[in-house]
C-alpha positions in Angstrom: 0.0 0.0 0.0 3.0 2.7 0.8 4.3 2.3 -3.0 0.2 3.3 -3.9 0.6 6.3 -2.1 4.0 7.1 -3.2 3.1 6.9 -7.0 -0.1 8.8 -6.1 1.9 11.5 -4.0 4.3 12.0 -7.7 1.4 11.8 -9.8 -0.4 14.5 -7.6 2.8 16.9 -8.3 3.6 15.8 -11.9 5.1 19.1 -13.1 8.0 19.0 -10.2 8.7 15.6 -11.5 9.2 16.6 -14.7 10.9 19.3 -13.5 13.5 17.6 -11.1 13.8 15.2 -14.0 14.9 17.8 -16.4 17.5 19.1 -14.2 18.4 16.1 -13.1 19.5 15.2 -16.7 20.9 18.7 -16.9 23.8 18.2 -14.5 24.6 14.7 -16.0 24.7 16.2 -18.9 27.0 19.1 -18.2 28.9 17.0 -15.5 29.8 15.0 -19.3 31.3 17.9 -20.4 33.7 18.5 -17.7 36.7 16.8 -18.7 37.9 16.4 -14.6 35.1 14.6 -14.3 34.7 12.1 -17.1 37.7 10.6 -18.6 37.1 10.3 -22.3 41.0 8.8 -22.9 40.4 5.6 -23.2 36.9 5.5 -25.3 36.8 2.8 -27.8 34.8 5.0 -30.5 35.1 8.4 -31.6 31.6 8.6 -31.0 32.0 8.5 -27.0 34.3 11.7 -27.0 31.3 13.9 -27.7 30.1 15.5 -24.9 26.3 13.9 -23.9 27.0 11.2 -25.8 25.7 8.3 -23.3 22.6 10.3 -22.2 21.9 11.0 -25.8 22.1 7.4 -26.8 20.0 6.6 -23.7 17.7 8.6 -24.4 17.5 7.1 -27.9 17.6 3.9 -27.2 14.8 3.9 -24.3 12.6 5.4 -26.6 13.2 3.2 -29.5 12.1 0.3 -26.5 9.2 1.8 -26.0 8.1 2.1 -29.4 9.0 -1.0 -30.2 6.9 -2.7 -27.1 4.1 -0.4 -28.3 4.1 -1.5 -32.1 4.7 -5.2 -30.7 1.9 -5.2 -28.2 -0.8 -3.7 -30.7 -0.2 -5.8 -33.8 0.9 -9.2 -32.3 -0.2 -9.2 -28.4 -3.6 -7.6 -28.0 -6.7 -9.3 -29.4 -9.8 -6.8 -30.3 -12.8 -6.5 -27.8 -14.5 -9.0 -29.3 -12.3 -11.7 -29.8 -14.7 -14.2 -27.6 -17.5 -13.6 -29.3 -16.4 -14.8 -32.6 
């Protein structure tokens, strides 16, 4: 019941979410950039010395997921309302 109220509570103050997401991702993002932080020596690709490179393939790649699960559940999982009655 306490993980009800807590995704109750966040969906009750969405925009902070959102928000606190955002800059969440913000300092990840900048913290990337800092090259004290991050070391970028020893990358394997020339692709992971771009600043935001991770979180931009992340980002990517979690919403290629859920497209994919949505295209996958509509045309091969879910049945239409009246699949019994057939």
């Amino acid at each position: 019941m306490k993980l009800a109220k807590l995704i109750q509570f966040l969906r009750d103050r969405l925009n902070t979410v959102i928000w606190v997401s955002c800059a969440i991702l913000a300092l990840v993002v900048i913290g990337d950039a800092i090259p004290a932080i991050v070391d970028k020596e020893h990358a394997h690709t020339a692709a992971e010395h771009w600043p935001a490179f991770w979180a931009v393939f992340g980002l990517l790649g979690c919403g290629a997921l859920v497209l994919f699960s949505k295209l996958y559940g509509h045309y091969f999982v879910s049945r239409s309302e009246d699949y019994y009655d057939e």
